[in-house]
Backbone bond lengths (Angstrom), bond angles and torsions (degrees), N, CA, C in turn:
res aa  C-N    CA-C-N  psi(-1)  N-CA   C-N-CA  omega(-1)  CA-C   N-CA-C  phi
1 X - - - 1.444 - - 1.527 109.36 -
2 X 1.489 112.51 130.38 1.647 112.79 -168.43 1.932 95.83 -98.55
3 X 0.985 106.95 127.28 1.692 129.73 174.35 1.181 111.71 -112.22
4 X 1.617 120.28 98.57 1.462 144.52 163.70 1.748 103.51 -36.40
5 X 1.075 95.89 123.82 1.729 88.24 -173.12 1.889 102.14 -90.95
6 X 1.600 108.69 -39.16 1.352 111.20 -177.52 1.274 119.77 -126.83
7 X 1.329 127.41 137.74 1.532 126.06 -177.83 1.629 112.96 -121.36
8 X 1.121 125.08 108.35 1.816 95.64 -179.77 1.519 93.13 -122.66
9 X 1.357 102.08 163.70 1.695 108.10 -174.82 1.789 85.49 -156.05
10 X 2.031 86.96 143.67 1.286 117.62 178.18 1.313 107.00 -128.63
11 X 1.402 118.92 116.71 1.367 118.48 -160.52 2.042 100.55 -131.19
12 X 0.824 135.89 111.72 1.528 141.04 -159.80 1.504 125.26 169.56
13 X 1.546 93.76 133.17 1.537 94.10 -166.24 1.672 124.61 68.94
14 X 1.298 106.36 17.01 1.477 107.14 -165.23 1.317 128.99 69.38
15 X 1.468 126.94 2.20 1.269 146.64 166.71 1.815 115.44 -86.75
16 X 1.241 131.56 108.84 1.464 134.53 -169.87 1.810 106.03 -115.58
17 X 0.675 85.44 118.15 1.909 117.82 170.96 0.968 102.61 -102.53
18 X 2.006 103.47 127.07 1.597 121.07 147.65 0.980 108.54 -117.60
19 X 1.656 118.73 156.97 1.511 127.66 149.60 1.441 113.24 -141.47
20 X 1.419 103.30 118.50 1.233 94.44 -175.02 1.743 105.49 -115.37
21 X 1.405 117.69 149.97 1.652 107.97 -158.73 1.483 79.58 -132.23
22 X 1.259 103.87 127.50 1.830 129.31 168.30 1.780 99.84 -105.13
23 X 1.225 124.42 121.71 1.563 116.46 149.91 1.800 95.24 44.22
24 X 1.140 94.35 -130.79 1.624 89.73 174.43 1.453 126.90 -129.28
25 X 1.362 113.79 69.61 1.408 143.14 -160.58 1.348 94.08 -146.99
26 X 1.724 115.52 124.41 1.579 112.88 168.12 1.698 101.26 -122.94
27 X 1.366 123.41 142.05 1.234 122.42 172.81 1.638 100.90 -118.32
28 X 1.313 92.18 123.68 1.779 95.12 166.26 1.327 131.07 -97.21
29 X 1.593 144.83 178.62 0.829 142.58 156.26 1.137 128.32 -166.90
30 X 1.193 142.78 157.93 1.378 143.72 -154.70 1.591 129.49 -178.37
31 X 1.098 118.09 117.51 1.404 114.71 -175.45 1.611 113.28 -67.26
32 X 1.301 117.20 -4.75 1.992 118.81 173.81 1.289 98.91 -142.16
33 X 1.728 97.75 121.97 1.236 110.27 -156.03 1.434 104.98 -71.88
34 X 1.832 119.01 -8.98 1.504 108.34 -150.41 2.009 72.34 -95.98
35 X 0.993 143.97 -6.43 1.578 134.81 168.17 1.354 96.81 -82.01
36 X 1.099 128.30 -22.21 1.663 113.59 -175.01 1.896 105.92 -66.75
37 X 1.652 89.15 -45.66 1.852 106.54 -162.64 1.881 88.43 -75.60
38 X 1.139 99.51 -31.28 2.067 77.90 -177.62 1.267 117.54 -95.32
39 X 1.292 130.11 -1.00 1.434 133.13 138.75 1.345 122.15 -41.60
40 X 1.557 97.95 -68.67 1.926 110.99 176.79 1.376 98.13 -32.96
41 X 1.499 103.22 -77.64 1.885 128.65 -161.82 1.559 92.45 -31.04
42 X 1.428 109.67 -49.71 1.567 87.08 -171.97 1.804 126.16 -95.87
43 X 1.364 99.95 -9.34 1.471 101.56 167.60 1.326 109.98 -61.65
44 X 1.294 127.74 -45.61 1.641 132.56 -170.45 1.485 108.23 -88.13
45 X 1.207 122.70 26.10 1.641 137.45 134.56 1.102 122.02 -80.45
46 X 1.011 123.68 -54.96 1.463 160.29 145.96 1.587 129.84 -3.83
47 X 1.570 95.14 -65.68 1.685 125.41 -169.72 1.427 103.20 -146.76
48 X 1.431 96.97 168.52 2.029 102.55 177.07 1.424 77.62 -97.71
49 X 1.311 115.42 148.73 1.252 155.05 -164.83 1.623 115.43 -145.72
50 X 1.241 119.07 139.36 1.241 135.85 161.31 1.130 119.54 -130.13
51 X 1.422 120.37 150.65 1.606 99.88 178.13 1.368 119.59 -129.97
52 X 1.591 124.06 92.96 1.378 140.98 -148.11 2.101 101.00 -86.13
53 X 1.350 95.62 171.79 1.843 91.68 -159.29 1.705 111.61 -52.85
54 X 1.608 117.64 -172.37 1.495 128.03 161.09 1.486 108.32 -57.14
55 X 1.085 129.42 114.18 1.416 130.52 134.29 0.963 138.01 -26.56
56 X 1.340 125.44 95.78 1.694 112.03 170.04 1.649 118.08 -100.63
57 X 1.662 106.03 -4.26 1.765 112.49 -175.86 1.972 98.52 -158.79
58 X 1.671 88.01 113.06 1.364 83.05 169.45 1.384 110.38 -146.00
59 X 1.408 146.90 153.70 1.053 151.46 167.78 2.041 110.25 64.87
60 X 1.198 95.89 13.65 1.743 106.18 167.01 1.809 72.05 105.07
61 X 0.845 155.38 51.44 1.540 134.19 172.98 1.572 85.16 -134.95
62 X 1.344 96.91 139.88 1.996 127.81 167.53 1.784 76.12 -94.56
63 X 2.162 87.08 134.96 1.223 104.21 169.28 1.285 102.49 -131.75
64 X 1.367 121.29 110.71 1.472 137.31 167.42 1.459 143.60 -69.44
65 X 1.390 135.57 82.53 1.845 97.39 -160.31 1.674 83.61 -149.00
66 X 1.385 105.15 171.18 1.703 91.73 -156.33 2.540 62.24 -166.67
67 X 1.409 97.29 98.78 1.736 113.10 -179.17 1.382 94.22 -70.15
68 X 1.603 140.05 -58.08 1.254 138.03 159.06 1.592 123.99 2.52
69 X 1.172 91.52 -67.89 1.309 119.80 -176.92 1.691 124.84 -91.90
70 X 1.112 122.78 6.84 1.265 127.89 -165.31 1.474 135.60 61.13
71 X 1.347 100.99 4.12 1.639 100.47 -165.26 2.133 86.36 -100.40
């Protein structure tokens, strides 16, 4: 059984931030993409960073999102 060790959420202005940190795997997310890119921008000051493909399944979680459409 995989146990998320960290969850943080930024929720303001109608703009919602995740980060969720596995071991050493971070998945982000964000409903405004320009909070998604200034999150990154500043994690990879931060830490060495790479930035591996879209997620559609991680940590037993279905990841859904359809940019078209806003979700």
């Amino acid at each position: 059984m995989c146990r998320i060790k960290c969850i943080y959420h930024k929720d303001s202005e109608k703009k919602i931030f995740f980060l969720i940190i596995y071991i050493d795997d971070i998945l982000r997310a964000s409903s405004d993409l320009s909070l998604f890119y200034k999150v990154k921008q500043f994690l990879s000051t931060q830490f060495d960073m790479k930035n591996m493909s879209k997620v559609s399944n991680g940590i037993s979680i279905e990841i859904k999102g359809d940019r078209p459409e806003g979700h």
